[in-house]
N, C-alpha and C positions, 0 to 999 in steps of 0.2 A: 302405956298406950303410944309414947312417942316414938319407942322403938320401933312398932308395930307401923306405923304411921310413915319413920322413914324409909323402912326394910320394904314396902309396897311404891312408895316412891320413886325411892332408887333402882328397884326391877322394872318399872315401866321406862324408866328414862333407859335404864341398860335394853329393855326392848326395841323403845323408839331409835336410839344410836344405831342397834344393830341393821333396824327395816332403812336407814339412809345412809349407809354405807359407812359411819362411823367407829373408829376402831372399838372391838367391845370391849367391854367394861366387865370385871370381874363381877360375880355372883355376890351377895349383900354378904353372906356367910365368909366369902375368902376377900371382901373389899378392906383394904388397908384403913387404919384406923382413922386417918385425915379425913378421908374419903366418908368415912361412914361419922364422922363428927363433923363434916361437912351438910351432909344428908339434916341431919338432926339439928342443926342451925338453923334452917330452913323450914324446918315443921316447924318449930318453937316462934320463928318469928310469924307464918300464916297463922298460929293456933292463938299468936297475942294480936292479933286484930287485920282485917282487911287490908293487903297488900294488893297491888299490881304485877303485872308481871314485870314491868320497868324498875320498881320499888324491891322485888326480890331476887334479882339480876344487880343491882345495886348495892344490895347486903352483902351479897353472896362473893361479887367483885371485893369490895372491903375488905373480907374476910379473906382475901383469895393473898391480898396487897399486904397485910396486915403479917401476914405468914411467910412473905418474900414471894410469892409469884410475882412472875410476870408476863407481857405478850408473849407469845412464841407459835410461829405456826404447826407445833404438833406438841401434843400433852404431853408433857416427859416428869413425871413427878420426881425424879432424883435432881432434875436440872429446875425444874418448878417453871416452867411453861405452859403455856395453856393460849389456846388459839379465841378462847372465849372472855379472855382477861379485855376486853374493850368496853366502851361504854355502850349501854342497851343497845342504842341508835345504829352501832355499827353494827351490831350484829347481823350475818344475812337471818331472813327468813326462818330455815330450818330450824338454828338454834335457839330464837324467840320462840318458838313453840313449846323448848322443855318446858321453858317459866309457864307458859300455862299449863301444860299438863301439873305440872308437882301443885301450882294451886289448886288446882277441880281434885288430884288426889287429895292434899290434906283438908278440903271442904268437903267430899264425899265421906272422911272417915272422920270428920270432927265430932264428938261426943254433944250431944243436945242437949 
């Protein structure tokens, strides 16, 4: 189910990137394995108890730091940059909205 869980996930954020002109994101099928064990980090922690969107932007940072990322103004995963490596607070707008979208995804599909 968590595959299932993040593989809907990761297509809506790959849709919402593409409608704000963010560079797209590979399909859940051809996304590199960081990527898609990235995804599934993030279900695991919404599916163990009520997060934020602050709280799972925070994980997800950790996790990002934990592996060698760091700042960079465009994604480059061979170089491990990421323009979203800041803390919540900085982030504009736009990119506070994925954290909500992937919680209302993994609450709309969490099992009762």
């Amino acid at each position: 189910m968590n595959n299932a869980i993040a593989r809907v996930c990761h297509e809506v954020n790959r849709a919402y990137c593409e409608a704000i002109g963010d560079p797209v994101m590979p399909t859940w099928e051809d996304a590199p394995d960081w990527q898609r064990d990235s995804c599934l980090a993030g279900v695991r922690l919404h599916l163990a108890g009520e997060q934020s969107p602050a709280e799972s932007h925070a994980a997800w940072l950790a996790l990002k730091v934990a592996e060698g990322w760091i700042y960079g103004p465009v994604k480059d995963a061979d170089a491990k940059t990421h323009p979203c490596c800041v803390p919540y607070s900085e982030l504009p707008q736009a990119q506070r909205v994925k954290d909500f979208l992937f919680r209302a995804v993994v609450n709309a599909m969490r099992m009762p």
